[in-house]
NUBA-643568 format. One line per field, with one value per atom (N, C-alpha, C): atom name; y, x, z negated; residue number from 1. Coordinates in steps of 0.1 Angstrom, whole numbers, plus 5000, padded with zeros to 4 digits. Last residue first. Example, Ala and Ser with C-alpha at 12.3 -4.5 7.8 and 13.67 -1.06 7.14 Angstrom:
% residues 2
pagu [N|CA|C|N|CA|C]
y [4978|4989|5000|4943|4955|4967]
x [5128|5137|5129|5132|5123|5132]
z [4929|4929|4921|4922|4922|4922]
gunu [2|2|2|1|1|1]
***
This chain:
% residues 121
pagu [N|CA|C|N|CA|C|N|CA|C|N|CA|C|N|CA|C|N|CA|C|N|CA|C|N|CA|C|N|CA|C|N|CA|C|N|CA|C|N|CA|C|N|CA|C|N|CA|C|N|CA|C|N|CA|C|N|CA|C|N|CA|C|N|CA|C|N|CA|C|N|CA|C|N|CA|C|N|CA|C|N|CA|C|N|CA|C|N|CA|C|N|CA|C|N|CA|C|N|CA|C|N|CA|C|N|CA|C|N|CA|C|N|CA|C|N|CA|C|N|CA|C|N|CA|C|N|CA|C|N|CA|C|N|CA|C|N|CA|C|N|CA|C|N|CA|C|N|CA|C|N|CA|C|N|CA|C|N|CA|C|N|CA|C|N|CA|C|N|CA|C|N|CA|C|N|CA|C|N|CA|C|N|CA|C|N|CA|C|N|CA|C|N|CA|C|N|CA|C|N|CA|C|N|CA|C|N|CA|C|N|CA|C|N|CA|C|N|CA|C|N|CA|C|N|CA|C|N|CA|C|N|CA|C|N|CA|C|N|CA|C|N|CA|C|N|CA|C|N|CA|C|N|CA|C|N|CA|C|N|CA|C|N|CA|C|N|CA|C|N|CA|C|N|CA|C|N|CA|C|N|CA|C|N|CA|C|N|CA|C|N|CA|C|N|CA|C|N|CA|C|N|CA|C|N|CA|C|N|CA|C|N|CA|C|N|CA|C|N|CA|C|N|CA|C|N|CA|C|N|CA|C|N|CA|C|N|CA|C|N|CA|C|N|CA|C|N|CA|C|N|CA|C|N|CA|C|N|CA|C|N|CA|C|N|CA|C|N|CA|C|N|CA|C|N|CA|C|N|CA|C|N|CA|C|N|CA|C|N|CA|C|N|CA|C|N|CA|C|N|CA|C|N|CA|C|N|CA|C|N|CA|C|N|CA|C|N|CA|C|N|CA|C]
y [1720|1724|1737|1692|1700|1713|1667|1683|1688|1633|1641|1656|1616|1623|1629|1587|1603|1607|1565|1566|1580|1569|1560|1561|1578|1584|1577|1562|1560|1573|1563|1574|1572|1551|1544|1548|1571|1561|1556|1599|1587|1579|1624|1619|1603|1657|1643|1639|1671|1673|1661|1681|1672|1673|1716|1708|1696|1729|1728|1712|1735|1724|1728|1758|1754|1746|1744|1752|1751|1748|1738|1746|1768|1765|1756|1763|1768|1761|1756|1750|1760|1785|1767|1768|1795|1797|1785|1786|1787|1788|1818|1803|1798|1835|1831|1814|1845|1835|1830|1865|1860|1846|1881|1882|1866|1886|1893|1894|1862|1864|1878|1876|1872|1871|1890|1879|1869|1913|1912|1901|1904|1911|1911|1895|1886|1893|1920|1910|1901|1933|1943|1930|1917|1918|1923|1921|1909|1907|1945|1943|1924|1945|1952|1949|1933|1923|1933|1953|1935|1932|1972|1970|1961|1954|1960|1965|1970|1961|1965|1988|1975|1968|2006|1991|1982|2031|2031|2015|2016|2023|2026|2013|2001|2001|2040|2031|2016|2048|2052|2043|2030|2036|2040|2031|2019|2027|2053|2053|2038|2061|2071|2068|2059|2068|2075|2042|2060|2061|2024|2036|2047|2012|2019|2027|2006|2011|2020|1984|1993|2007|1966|1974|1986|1959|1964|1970|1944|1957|1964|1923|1937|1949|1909|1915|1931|1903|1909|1916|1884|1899|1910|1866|1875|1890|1857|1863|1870|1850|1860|1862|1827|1841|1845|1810|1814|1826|1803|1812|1818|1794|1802|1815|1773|1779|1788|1757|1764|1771|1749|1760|1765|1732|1743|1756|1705|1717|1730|1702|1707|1721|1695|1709|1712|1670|1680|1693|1652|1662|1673|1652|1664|1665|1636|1648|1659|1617|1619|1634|1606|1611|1624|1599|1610|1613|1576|1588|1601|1561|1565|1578|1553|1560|1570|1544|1559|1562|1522|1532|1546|1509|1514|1522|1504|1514|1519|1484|1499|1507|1463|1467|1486|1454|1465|1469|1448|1461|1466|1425|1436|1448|1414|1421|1424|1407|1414|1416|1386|1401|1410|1369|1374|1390|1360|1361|1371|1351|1360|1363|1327|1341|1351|1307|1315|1333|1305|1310|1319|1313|1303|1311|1321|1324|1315]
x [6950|6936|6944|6955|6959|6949|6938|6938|6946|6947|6938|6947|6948|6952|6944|6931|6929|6936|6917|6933|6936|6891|6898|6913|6870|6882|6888|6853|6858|6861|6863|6848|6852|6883|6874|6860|6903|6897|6882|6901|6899|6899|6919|6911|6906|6927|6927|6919|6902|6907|6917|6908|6903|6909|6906|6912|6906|6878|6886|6893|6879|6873|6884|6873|6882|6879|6853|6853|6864|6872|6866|6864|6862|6866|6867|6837|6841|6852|6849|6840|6848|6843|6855|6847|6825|6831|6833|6824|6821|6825|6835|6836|6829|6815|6817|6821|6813|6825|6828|6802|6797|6806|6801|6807|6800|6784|6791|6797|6752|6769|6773|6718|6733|6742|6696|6702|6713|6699|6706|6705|6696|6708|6711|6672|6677|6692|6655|6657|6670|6660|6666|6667|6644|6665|6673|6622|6628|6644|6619|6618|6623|6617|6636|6631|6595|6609|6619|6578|6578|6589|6576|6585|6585|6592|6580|6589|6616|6611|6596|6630|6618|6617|6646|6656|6643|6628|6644|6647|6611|6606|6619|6625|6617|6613|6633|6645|6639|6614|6620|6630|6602|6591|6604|6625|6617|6608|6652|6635|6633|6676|6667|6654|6698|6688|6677|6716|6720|6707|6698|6707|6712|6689|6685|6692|6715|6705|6701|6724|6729|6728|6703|6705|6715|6710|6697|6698|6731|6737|6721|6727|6735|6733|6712|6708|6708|6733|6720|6713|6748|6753|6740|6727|6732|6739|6728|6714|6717|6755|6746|6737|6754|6761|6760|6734|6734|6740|6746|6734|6735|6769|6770|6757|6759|6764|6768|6744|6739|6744|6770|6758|6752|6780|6784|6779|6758|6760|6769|6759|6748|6748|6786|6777|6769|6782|6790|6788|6765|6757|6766|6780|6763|6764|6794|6801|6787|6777|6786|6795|6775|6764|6775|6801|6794|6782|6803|6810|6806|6786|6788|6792|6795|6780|6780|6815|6818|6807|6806|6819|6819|6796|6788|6794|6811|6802|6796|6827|6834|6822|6814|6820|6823|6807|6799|6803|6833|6831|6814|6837|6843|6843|6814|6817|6824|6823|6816|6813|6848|6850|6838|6835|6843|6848|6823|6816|6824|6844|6837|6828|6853|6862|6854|6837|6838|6849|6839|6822|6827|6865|6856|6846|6880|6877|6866]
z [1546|1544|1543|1572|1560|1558|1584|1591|1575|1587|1581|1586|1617|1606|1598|1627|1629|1615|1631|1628|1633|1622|1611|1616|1637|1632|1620|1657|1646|1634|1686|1681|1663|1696|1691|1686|1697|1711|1710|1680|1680|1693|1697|1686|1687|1713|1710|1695|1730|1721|1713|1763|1754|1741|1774|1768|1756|1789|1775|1775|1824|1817|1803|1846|1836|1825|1877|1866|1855|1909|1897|1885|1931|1923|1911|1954|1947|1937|1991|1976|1963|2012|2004|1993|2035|2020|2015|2069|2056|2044|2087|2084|2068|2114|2099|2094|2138|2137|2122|2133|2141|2135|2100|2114|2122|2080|2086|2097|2091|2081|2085|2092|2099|2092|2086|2080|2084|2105|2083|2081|2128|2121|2108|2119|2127|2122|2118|2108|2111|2143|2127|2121|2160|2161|2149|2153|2152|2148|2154|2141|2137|2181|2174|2164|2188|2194|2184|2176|2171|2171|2196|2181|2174|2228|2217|2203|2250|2242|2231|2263|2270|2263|2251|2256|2264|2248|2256|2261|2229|2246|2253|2207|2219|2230|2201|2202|2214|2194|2205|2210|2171|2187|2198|2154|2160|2173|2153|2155|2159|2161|2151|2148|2178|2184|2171|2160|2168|2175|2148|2142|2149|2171|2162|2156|2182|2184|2179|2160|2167|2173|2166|2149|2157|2188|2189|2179|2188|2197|2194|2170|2163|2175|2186|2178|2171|2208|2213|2195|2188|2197|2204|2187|2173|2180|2212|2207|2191|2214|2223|2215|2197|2196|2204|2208|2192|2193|2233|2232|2218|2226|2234|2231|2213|2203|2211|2235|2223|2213|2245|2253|2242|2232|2233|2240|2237|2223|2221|2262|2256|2242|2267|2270|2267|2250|2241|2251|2268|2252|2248|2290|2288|2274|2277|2281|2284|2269|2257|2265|2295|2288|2274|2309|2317|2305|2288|2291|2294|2300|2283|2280|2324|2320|2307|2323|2330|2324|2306|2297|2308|2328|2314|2308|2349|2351|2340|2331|2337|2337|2330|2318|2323|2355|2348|2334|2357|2367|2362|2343|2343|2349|2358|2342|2340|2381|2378|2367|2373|2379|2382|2361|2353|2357|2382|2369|2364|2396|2407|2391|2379|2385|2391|2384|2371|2369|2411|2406|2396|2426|2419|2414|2456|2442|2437]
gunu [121|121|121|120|120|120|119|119|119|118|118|118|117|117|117|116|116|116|115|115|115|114|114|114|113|113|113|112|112|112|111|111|111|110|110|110|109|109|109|108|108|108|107|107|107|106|106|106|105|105|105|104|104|104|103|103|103|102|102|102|101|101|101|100|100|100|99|99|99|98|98|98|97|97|97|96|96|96|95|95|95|94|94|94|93|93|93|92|92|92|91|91|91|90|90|90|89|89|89|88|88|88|87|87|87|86|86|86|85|85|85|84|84|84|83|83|83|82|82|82|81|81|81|80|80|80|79|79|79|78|78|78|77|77|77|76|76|76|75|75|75|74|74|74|73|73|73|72|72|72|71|71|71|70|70|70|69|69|69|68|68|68|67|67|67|66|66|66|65|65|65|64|64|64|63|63|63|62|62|62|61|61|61|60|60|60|59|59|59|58|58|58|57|57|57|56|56|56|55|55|55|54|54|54|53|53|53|52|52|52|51|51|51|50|50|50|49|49|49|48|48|48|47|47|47|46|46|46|45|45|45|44|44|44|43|43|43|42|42|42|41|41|41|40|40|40|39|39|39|38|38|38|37|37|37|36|36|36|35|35|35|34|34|34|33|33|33|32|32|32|31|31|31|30|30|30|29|29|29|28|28|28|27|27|27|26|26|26|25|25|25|24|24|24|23|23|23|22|22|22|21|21|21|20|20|20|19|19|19|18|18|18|17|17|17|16|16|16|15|15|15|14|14|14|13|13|13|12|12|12|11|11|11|10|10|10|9|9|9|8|8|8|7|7|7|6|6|6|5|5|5|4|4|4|3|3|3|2|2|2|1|1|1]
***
């Protein structure tokens, strides 16, 4: 094999090891990011199950001393719960509607009104 051949076939092979690299990166990040949206909805489920809570037992003090938590942490989860969508899986609301725009009126091109009928009275 010639020099320029033996060149050619190690660039091509670190052409390779860069794209598995690429690759193997670009696949951590996308666990990365579905881990976080794992956690996100756990910690909203962890929320609601604490609003939850509260509600059937009756009480921040008792309610904190039953789950081991402070009243800090359920005043957390209370907040954290209302300012939650309704559902976990909330998709986001479609652009609103175009507003109904009035009908152009016809009329001059020109701003003019010089070839504008006259209106009968």
């Amino acid at each position: 094999m010639t020099i320029t051949g033996e060149q050619d076939g190690g660039a091509q092979r670190r052409r390779r090891e860069l794209q598995e690299r690429h690759r193997r990166q670009l696949a951590a990040l996308e666990a990365y990011d579905q881990a976080l949206v794992r956690a996100a909805r756990a910690q909203a489920d962890l929320s609601r199950t604490v609003a939850e809570a509260v509600d059937a037992i009756g009480g921040l003090d008792v309610t904190a001393g039953l789950l081991d938590l402070t009243v800090k942490e359920v005043r957390t989860h209370l907040a954290a719960h209302e300012a939650a969508p309704a559902t976990q899986d909330a998709v986001p609301a479609p652009p609103a509607a175009p507003e109904a725009k009035t009908p152009a009126v016809p009329g001059p091109a020109n701003g003019t009104g010089a070839d504008q009928e006259p209106v009968p009275a």
